[in-house]
Backbone and ligand atoms as CSV (ligand in chain L), in Angstrom:
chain,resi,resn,atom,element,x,y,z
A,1,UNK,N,N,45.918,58.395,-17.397
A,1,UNK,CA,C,44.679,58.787,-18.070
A,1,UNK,C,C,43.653,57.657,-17.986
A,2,UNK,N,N,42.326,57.913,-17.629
A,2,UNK,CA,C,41.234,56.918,-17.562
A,2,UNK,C,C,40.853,57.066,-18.881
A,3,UNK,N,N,40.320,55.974,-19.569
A,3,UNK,CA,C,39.410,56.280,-20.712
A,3,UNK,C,C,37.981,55.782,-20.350
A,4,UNK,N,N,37.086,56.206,-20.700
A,4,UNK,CA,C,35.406,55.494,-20.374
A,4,UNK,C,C,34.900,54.927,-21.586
A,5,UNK,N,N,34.303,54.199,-21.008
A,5,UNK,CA,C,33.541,53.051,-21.847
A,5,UNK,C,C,32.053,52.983,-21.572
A,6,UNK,N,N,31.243,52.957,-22.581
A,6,UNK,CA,C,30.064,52.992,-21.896
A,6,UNK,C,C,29.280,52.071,-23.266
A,7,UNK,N,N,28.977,50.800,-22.978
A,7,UNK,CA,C,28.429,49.710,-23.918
A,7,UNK,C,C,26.965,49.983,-23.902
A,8,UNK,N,N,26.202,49.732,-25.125
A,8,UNK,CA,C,25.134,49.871,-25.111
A,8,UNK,C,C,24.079,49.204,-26.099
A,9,UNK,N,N,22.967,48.542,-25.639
A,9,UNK,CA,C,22.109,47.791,-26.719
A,9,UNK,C,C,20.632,48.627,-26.535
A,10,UNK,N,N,19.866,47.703,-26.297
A,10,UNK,CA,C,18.543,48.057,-26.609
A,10,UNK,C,C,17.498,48.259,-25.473
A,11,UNK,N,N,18.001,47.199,-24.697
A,11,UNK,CA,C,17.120,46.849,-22.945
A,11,UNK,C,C,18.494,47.172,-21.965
A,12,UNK,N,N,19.737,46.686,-21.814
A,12,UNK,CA,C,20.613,46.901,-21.133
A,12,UNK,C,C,20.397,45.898,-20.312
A,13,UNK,N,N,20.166,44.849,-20.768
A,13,UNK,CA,C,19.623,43.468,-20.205
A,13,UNK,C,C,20.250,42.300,-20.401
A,14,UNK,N,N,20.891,42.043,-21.607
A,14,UNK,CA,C,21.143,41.185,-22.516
A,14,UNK,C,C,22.620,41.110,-23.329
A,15,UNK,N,N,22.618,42.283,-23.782
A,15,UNK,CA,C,24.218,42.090,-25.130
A,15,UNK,C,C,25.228,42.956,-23.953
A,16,UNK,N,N,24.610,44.463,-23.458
A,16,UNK,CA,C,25.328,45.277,-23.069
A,16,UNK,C,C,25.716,45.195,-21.665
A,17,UNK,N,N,25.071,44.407,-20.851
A,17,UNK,CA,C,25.595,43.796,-19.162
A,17,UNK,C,C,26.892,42.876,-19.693
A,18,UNK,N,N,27.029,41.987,-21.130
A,18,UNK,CA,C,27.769,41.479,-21.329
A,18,UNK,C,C,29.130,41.803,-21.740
A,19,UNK,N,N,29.096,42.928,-22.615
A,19,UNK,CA,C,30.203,44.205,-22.876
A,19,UNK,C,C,30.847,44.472,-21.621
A,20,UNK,N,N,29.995,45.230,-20.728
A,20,UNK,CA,C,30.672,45.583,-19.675
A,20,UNK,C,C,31.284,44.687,-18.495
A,21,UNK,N,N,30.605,43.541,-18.367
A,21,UNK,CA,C,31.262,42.162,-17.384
A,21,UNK,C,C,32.369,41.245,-18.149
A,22,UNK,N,N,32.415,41.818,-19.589
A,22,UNK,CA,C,34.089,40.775,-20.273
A,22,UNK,C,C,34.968,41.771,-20.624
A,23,UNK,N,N,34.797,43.139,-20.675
A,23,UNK,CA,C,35.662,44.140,-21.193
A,23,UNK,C,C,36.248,44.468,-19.815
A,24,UNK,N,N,35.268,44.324,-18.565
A,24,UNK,CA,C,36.126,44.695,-17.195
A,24,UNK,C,C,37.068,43.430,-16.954
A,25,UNK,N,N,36.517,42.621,-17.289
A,25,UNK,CA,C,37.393,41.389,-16.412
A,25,UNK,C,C,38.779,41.171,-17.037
A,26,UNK,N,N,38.634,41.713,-18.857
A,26,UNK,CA,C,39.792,41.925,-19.619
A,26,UNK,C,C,41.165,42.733,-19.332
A,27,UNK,N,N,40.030,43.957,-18.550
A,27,UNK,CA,C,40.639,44.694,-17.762
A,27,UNK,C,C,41.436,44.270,-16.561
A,28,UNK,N,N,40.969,43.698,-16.359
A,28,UNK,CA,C,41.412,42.998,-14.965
A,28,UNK,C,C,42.650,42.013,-14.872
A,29,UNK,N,N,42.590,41.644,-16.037
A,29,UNK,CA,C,43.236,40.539,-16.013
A,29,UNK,C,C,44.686,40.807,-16.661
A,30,UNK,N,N,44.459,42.350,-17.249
A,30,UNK,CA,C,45.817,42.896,-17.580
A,30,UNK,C,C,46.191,43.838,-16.678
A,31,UNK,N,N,45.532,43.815,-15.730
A,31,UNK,CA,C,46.124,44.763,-14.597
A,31,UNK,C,C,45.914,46.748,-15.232
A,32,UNK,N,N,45.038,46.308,-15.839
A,32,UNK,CA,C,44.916,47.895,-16.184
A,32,UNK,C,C,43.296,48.479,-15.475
A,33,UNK,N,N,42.367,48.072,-14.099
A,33,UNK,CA,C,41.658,48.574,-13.397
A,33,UNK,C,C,41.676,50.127,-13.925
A,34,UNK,N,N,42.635,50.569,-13.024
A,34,UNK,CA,C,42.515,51.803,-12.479
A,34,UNK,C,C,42.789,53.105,-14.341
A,35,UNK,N,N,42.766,52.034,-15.212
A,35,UNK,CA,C,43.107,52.892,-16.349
A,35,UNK,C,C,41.418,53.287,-17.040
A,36,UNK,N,N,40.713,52.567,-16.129
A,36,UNK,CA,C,39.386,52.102,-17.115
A,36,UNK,C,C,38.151,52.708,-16.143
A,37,UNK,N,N,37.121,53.706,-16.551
A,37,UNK,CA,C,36.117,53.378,-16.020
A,37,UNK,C,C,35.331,52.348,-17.256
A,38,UNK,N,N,33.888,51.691,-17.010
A,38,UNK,CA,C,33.104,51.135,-17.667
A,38,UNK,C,C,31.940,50.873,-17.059
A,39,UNK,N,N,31.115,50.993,-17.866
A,39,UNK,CA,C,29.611,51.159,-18.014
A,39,UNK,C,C,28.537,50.104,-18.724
A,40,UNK,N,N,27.577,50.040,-18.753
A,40,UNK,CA,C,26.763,50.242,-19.882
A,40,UNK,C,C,25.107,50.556,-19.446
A,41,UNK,N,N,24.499,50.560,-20.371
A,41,UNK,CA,C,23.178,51.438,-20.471
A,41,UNK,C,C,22.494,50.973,-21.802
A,42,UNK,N,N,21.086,50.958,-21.543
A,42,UNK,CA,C,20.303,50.784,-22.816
A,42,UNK,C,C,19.382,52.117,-23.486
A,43,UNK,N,N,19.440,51.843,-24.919
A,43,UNK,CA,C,18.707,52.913,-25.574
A,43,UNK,C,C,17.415,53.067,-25.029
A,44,UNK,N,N,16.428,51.695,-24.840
A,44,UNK,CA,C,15.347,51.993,-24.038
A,44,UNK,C,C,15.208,52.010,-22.694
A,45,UNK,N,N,13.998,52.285,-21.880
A,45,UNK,CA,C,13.854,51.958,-20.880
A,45,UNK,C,C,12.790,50.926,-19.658
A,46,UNK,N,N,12.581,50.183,-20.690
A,46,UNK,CA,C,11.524,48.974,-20.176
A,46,UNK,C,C,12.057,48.286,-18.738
A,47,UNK,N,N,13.195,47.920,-18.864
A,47,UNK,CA,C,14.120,47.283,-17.784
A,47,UNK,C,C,14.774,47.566,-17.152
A,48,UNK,N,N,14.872,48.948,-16.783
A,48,UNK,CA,C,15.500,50.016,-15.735
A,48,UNK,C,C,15.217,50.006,-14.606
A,49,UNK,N,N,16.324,48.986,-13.473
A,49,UNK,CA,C,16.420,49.053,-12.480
A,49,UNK,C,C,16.436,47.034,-12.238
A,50,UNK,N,N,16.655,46.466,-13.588
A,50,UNK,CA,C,16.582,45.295,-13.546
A,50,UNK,C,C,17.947,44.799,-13.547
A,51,UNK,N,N,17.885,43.562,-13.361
A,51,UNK,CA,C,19.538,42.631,-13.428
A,51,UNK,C,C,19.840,42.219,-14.448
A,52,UNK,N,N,20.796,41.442,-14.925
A,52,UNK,CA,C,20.709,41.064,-16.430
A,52,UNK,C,C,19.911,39.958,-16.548
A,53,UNK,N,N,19.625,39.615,-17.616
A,53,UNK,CA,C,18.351,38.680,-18.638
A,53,UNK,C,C,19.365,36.866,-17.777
A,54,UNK,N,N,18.569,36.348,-17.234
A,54,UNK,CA,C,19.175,35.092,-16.576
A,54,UNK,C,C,20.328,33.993,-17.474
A,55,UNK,N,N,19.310,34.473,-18.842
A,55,UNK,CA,C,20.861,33.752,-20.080
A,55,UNK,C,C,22.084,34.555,-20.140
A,56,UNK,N,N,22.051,35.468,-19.640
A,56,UNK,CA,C,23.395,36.403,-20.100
A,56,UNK,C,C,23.868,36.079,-18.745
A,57,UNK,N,N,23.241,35.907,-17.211
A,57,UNK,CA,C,24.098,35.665,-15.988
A,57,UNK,C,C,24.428,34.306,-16.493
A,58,UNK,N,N,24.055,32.930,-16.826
A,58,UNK,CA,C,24.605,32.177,-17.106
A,58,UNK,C,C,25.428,31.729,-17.803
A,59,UNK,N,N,25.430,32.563,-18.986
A,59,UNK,CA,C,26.420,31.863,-19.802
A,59,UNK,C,C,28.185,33.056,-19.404
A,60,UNK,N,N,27.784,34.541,-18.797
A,60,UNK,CA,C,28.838,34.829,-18.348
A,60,UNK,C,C,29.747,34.241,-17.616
A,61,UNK,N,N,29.043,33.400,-16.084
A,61,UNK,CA,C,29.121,32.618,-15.373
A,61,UNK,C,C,29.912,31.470,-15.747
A,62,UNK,N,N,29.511,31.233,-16.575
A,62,UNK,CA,C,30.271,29.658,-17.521
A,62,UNK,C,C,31.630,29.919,-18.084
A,63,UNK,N,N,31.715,31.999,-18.013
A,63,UNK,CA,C,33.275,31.936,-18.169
A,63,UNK,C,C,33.995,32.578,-17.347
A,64,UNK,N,N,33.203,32.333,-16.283
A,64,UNK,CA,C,34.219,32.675,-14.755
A,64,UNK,C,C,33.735,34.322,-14.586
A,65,UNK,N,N,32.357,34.458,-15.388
A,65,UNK,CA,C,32.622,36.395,-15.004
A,65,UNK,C,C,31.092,36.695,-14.593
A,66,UNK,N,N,30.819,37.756,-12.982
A,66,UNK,CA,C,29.599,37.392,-12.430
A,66,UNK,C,C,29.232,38.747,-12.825
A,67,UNK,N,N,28.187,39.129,-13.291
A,67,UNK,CA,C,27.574,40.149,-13.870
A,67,UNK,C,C,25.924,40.577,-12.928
A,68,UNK,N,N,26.500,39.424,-12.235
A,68,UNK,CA,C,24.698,39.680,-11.346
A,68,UNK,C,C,24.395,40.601,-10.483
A,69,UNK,N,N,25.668,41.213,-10.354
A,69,UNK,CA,C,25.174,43.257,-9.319
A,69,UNK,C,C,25.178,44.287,-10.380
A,70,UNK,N,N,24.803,44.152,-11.650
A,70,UNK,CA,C,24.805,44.616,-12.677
A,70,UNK,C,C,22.734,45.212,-12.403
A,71,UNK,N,N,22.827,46.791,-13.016
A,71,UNK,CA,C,21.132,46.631,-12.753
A,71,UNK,C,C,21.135,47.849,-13.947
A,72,UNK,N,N,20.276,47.342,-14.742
A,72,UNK,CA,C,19.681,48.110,-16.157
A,72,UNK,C,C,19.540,49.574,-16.112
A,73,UNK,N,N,20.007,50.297,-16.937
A,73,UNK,CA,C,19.438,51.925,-16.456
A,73,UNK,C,C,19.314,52.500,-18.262
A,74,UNK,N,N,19.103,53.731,-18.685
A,74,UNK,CA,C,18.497,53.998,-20.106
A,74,UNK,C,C,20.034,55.313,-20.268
A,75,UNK,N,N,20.250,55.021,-21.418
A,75,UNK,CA,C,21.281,55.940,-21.549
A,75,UNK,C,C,21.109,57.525,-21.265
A,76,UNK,N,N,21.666,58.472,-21.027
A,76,UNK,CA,C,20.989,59.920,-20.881
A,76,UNK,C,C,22.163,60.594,-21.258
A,77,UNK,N,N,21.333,61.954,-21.472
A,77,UNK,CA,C,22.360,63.190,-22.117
A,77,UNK,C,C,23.558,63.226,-22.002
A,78,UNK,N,N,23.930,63.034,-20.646
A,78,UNK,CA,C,25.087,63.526,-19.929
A,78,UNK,C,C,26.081,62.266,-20.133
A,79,UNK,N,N,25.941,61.289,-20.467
A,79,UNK,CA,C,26.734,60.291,-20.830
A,79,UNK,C,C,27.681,60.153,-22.337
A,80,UNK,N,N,27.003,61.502,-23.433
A,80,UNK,CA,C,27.870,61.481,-24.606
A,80,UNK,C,C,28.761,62.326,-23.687
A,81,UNK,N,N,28.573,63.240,-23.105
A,81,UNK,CA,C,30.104,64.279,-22.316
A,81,UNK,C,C,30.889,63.197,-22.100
A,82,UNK,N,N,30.432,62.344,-20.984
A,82,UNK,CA,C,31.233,61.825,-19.472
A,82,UNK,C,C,32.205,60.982,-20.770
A,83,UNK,N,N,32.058,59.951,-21.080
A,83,UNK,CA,C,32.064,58.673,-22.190
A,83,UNK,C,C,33.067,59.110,-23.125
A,84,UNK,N,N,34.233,58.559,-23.488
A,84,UNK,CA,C,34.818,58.871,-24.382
A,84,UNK,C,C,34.606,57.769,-25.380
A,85,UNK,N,N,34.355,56.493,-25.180
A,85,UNK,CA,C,33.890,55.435,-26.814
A,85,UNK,C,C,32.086,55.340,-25.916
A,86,UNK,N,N,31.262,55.252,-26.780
A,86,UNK,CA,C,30.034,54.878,-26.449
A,86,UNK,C,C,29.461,53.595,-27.903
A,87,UNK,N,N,29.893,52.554,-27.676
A,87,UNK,CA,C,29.574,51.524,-28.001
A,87,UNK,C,C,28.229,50.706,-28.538
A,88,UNK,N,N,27.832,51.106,-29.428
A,88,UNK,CA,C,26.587,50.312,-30.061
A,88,UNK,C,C,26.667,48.999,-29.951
A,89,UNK,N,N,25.821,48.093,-29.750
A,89,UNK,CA,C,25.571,46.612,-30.391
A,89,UNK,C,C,25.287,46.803,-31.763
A,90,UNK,N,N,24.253,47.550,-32.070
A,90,UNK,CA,C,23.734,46.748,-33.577
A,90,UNK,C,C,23.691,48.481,-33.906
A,91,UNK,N,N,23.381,48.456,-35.140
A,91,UNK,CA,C,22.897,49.678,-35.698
A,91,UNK,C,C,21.979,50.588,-35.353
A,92,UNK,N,N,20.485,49.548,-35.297
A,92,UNK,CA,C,19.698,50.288,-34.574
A,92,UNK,C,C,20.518,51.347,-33.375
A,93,UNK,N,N,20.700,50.568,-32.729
A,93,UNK,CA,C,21.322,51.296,-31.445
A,93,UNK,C,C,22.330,52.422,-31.911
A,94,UNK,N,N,22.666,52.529,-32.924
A,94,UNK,CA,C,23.760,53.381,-33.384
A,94,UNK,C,C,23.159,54.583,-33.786
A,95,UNK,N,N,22.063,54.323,-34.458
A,95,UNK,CA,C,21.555,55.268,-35.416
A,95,UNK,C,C,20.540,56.368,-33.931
A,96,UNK,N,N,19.842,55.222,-33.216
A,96,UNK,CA,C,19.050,55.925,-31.635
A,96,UNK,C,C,20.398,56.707,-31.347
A,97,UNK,N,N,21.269,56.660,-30.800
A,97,UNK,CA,C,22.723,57.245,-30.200
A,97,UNK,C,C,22.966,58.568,-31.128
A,98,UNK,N,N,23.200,57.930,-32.471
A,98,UNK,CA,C,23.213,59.590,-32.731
A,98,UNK,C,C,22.625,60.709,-32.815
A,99,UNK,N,N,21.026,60.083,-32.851
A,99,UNK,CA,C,20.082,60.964,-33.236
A,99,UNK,C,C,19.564,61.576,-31.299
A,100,UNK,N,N,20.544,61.082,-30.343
A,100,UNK,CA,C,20.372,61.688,-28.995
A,100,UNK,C,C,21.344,62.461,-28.767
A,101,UNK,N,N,22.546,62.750,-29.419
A,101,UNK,CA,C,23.739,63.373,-28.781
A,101,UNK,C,C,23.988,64.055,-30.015
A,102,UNK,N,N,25.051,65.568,-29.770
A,102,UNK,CA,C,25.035,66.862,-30.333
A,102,UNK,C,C,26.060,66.369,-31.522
A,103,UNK,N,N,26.365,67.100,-32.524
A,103,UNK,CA,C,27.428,66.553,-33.857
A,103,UNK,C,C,28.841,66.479,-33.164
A,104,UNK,N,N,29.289,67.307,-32.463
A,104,UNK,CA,C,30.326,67.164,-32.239
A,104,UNK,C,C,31.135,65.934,-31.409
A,105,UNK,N,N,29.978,65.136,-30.776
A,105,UNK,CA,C,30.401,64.234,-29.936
A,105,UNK,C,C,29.735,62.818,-30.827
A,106,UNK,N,N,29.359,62.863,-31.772
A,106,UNK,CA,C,29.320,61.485,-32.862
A,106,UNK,C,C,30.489,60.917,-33.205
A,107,UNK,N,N,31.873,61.416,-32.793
A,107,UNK,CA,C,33.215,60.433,-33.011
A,107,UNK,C,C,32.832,59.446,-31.796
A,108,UNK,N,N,32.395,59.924,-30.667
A,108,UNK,CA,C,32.333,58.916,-29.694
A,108,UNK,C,C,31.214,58.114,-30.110
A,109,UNK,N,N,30.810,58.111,-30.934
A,109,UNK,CA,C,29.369,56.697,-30.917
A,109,UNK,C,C,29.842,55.391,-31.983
A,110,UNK,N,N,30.577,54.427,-31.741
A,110,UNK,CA,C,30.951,53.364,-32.587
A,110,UNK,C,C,30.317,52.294,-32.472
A,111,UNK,N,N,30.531,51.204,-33.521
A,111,UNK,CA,C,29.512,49.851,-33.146
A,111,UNK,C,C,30.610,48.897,-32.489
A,112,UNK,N,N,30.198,48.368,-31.652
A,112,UNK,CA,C,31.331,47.396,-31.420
A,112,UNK,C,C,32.004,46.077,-31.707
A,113,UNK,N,N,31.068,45.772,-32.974
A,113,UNK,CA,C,31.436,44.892,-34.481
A,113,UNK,C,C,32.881,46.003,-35.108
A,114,UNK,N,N,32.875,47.747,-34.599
A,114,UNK,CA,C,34.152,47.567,-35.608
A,114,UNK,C,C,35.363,46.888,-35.173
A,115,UNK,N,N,35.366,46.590,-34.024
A,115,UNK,CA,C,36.594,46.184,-33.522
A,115,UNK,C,C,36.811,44.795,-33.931
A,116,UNK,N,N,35.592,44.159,-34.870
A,116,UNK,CA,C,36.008,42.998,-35.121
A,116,UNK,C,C,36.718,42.392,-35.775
A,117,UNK,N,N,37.220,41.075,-35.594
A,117,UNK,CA,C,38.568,40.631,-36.628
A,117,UNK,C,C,38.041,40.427,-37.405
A,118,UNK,N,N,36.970,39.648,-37.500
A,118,UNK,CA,C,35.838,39.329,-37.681
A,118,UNK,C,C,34.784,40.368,-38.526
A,119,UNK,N,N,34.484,39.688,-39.679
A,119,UNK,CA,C,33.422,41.079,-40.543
A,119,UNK,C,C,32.132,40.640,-40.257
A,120,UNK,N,N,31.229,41.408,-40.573
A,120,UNK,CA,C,29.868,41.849,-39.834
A,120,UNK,C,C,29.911,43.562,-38.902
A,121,UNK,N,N,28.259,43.697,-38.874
A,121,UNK,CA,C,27.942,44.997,-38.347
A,121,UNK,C,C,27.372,44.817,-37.163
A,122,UNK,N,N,26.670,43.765,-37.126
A,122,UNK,CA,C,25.741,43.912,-35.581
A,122,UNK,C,C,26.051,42.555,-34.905
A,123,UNK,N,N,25.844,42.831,-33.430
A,123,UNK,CA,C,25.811,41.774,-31.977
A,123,UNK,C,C,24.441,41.647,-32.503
A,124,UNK,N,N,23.941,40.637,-32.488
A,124,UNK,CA,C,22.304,40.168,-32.618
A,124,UNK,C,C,22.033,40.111,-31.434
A,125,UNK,N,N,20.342,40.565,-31.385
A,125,UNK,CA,C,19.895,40.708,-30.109
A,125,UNK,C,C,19.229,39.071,-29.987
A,126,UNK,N,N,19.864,39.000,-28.497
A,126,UNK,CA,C,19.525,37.276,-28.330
A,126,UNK,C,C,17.952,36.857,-27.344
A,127,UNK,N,N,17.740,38.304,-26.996
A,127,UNK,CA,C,16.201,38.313,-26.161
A,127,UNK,C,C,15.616,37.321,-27.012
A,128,UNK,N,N,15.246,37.167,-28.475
A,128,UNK,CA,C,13.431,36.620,-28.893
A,128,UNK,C,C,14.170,35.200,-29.120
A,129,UNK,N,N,15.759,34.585,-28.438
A,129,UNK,CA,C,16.118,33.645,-28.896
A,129,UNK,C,C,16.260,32.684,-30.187
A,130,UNK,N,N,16.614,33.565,-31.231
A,130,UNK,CA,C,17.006,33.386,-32.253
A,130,UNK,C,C,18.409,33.117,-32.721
A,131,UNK,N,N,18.991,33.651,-32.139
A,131,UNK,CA,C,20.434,33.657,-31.225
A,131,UNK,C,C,21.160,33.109,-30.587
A,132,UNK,N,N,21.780,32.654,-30.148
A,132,UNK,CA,C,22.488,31.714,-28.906
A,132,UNK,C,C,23.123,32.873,-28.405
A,133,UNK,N,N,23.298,32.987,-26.892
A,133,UNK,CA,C,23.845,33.611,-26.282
A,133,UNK,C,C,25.139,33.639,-25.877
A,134,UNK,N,N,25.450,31.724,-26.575
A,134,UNK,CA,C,26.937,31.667,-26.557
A,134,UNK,C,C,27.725,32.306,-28.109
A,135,UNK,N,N,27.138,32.974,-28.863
A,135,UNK,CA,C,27.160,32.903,-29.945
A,135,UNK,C,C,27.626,34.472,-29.664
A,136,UNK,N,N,26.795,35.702,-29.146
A,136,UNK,CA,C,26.944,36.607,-28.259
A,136,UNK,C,C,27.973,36.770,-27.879
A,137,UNK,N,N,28.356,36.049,-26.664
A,137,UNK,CA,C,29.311,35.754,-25.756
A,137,UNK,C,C,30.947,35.977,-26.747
A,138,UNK,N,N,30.813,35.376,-27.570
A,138,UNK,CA,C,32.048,34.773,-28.149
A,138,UNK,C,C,32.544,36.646,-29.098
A,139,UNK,N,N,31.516,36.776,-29.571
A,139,UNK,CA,C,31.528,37.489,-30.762
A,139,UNK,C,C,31.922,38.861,-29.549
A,140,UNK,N,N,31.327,39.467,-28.765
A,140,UNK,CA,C,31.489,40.376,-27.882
A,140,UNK,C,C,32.702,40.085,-27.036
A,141,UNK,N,N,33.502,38.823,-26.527
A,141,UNK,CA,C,35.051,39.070,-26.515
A,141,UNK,C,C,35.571,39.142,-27.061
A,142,UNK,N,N,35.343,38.994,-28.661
A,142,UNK,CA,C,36.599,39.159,-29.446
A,142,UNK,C,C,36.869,40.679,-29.874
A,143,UNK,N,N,35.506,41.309,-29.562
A,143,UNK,CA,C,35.312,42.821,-30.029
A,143,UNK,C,C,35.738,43.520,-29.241
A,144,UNK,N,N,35.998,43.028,-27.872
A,144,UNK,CA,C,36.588,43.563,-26.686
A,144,UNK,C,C,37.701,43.743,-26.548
A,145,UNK,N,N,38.561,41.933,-26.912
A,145,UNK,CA,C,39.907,42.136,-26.907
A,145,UNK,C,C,40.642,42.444,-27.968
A,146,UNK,N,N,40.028,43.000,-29.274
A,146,UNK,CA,C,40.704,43.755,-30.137
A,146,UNK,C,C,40.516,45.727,-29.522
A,147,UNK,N,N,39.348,45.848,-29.168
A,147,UNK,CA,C,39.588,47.512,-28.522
A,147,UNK,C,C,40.439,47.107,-27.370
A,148,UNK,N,N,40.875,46.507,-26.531
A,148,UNK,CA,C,41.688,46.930,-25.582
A,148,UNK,C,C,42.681,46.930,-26.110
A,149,UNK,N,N,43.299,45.809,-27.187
A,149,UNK,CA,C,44.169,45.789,-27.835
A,149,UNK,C,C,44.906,47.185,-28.654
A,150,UNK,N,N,44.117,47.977,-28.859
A,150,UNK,CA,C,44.150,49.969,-29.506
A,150,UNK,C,C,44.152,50.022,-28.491
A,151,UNK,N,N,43.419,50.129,-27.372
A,151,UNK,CA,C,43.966,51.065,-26.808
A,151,UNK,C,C,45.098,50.790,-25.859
A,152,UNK,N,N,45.252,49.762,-25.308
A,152,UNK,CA,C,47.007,49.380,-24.536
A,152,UNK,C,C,47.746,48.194,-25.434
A,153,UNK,N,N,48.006,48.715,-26.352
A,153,UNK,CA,C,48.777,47.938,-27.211
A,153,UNK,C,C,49.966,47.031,-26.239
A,154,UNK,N,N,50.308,47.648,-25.440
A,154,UNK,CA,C,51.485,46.723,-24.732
A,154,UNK,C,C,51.296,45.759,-23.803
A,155,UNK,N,N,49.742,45.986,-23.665
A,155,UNK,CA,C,49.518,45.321,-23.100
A,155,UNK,C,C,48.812,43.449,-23.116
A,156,UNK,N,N,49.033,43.776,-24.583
A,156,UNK,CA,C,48.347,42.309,-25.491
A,156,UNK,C,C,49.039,41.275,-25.648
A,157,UNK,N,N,48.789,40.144,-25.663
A,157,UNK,CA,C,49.435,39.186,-26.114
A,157,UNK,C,C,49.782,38.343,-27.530
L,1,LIG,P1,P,19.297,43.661,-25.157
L,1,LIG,O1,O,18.088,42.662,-25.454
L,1,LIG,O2,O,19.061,44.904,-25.981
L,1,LIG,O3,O,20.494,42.916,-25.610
L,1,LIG,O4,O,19.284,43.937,-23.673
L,1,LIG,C1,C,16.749,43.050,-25.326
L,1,LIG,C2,C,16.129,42.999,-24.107
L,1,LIG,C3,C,14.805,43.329,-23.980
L,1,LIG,C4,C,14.094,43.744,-25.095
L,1,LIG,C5,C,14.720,43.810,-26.322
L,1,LIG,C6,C,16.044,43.468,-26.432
L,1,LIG,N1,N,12.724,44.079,-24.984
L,1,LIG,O5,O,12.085,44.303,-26.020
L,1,LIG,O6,O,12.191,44.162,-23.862
């Protein structure tokens, strides 16, 4: 069984190129590829058709993971079907998500602070640099490797 993943912030520039370049490589690194598609996409569309934000290629980079064939696109209809978790950063983004997709498919819209060990609700958006991006970085693997953790439990350490 594949499960899909489809991460999502605000530009698809910044938090959510980062979701999807540490949750694959997580993937990767437990040998579970072929169990996983993954995605991500932003609520808006200002930066559609762009690469990620140059702080998010760097500081991925700094942990061995290249995100730079990564290119921005805006979430759409057909992605609450395809998508079985569809992943918020922050609320905002949660609250846009539901108010785009039908009632029945709102189990699939979660934040991806719940997976945290860690309490808090939102990935802060690190665009207006208020933020550290290593700060990001850290907080979005740990949210990662607790959902992979549900979902291939055997596969954790
Ligand atoms: P992201 O960050 O949602 O993490 O990709 C942002 C990127 C761009 C903008 C806002 C947030 N923007 O306003 O253009």
């Amino acid at each position: 069984m594949v499960t899909r993943v489809l991460f999502v912030c605000l530009g698809n520039i910044c938090r959510s190129p980062l979701g999807e370049g540490i949750f694959r490589s997580l993937v990767e690194q437990r040998g579970l590829a072929d169990r996983f598609e993954i995605d991500s996409a932003g609520t808006g569309d200002w930066h559609v058709g762009e690469p990620p934000d140059p702080r998010s290629i760097a500081i991925a980079a700094h942990h061995g993971i290249d995100i730079r064939g990564q290119r921005a696109r805006q979430v759409s209809g057909d992605d609450f079907a395809h998508f079985d978790l569809v992943l918020a950063m922050d609320r905002a983004n949660e609250r846009d998500l539901l108010a785009r997709c039908p009632a029945e498919q709102h189990p699939r819209v979660r934040r991806l602070r719940e997976y945290d060990p860690q309490s808090g609700h939102d990935v802060p958006d690190p665009w207006f640099g208020t933020h550290g991006f290593d700060l990001v970085f850290a907080m979005v693997e740990r949210c990662c490797t607790r959902l992979l953790d549900e979902l291939h439990p055997e596969s954790s350490r």
